[in-house]
N, C-alpha and C positions, 0 to 999 in steps of 0.2 A: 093634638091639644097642647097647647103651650101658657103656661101658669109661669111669672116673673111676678116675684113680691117681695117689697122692701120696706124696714123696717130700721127705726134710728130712734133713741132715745125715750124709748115707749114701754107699754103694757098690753102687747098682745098676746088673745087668746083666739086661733086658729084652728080653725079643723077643715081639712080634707078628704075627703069619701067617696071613691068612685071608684066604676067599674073601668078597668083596661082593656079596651077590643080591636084597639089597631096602635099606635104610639102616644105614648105621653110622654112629656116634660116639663118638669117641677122647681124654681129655683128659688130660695129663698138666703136673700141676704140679712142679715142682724150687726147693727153699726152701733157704740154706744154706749150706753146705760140701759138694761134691755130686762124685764122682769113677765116673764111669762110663760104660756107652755102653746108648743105646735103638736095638732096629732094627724099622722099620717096613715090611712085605711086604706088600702090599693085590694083591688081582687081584681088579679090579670089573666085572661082569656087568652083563647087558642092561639099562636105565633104572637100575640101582642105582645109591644116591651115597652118599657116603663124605665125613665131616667128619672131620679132626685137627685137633689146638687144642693146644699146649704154652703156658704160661705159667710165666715162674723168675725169682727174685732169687738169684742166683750169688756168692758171697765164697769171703773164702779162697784157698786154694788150687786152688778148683775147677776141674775137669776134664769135660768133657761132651762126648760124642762123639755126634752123630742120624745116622741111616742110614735116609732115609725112600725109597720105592718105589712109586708108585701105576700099576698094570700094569689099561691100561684093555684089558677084552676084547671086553665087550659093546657093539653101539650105543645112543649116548643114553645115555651111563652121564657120572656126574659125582662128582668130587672136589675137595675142598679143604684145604688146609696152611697151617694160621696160627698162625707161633711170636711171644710178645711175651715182652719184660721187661727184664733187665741184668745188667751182669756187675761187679762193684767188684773191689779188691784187684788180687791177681795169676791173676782167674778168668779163664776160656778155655772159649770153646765151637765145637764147630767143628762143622758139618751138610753134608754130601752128601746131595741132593736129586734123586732123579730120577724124572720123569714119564715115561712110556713109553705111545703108544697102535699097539696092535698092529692089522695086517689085521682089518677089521670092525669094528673099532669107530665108524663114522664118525656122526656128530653129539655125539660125544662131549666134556666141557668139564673141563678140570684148572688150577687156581691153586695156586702157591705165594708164600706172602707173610712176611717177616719185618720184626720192629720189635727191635732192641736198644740200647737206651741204654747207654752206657760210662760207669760212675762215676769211675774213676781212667784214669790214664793209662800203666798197666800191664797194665789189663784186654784182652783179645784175642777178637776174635769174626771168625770164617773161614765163610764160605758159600760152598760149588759145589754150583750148581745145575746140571741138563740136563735137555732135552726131547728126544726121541726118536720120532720119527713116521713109522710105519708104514703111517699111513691118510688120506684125505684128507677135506677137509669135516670138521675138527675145529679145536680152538680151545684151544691150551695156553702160560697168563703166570705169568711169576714177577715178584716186587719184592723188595726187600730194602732197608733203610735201617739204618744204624750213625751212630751221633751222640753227641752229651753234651747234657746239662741243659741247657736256657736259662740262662744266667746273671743276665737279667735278671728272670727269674721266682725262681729259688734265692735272689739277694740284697734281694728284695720281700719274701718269706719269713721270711726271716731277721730283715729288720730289722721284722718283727712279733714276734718274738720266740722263732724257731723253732730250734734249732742244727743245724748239716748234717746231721746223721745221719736227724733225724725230716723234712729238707726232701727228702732224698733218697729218703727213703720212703715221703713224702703223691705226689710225682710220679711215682715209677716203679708204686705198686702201682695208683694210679688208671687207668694204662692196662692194666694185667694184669686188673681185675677185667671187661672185654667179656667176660676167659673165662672169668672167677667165673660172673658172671650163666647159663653156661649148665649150670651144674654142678644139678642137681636132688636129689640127697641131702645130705638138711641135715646130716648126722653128719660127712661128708666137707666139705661146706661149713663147719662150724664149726672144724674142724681146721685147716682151711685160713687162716681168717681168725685162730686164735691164734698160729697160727706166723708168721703176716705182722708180726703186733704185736713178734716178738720178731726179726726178721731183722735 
């Protein structure tokens, strides 16, 4: 199962609920002025595995709420959560993260990973995460990194002749497209890439 959803200058309120019994993949991009919240309810079964991928360049007033869930039941079952991208202005993202591996699941593996780059210094990004373990002989990591720009990269940039706005957005979308790359419908791949042009 393959789920690609995109999102630019809106008010979505999404939810996701299902069961994992062989592979899935989840991607959602957010482009824009973005006020909303996504919730993600996975319950993954025996060997099934489960990818989620968010990628967003956030301005504005932006408001993002993630409510992600991966509810391991089966053994030998595998997940993984991997948000990139940034927030400018006075945007705000904030994701509660929790990995749960219930009774039986055991050889089972779950990752949560974030990258967010802060363009102002107004911008706000909030991550709780939790792991929850039920079962033994499993193996469940989270990371998360919050930063700003290299400075000495931005002003290398610049004094080629670039002005902050396009330096800010040759480096943030550079690492958002790991999740371009696994986006397979070109219709939705093109959308994707004009509205980067205009972020």
């Amino acid at each position: 199962m393959n789920i690609y959803k995109f999102y630019t200058n809106t008010s979505p309120l999404e939810n996701f609920d299902f069961d994992v019994r062989e592979k899935s993949n989840l991607i959602l991009i957010y482009i824009g002025e973005i006020i909303g919240e996504v919730n993600i309810d996975l319950r993954i079964f025996d060997r099934a595995k489960s990818d989620v991928k968010i990628a967003m360049m956030l301005r504005g007033e932006s408001d993002l709420k993630i409510n992600y869930k991966a509810r391991h039941i089966g053994a030998k079952s595998t997940s993984s959560f991997d948000l990139r991208g940034s927030l400018d202005d006075q945007a705000q993202k904030k994701s509660n993260l929790r990995i749960i591996f219930e009774k039986g699941c055991a050889e089972s593996e779950a990752s949560e990973n974030e990258k967010i780059t802060l363009l102002s210094t107004t911008a706000k990004n909030i991550a709780s995460p939790t792991i929850l373990c039920h079962e033994e002989n499993v193996h469940g990591t989270h990371s998360a990194s919050t930063g700003h720009i290299d400075t000495n990269i931005s002003e290398y940039l610049q004094s080629r002749g670039l002005d902050i706005n396009t330096t800010k957005k040759l480096l943030v979308s550079a690492d958002i497209k790991t999740i371009l790359n696994d986006i397979k419908d070109k219709d939705v791949l093109k959308s994707i890439k004009e509205a980067l042009e205009y972020a």
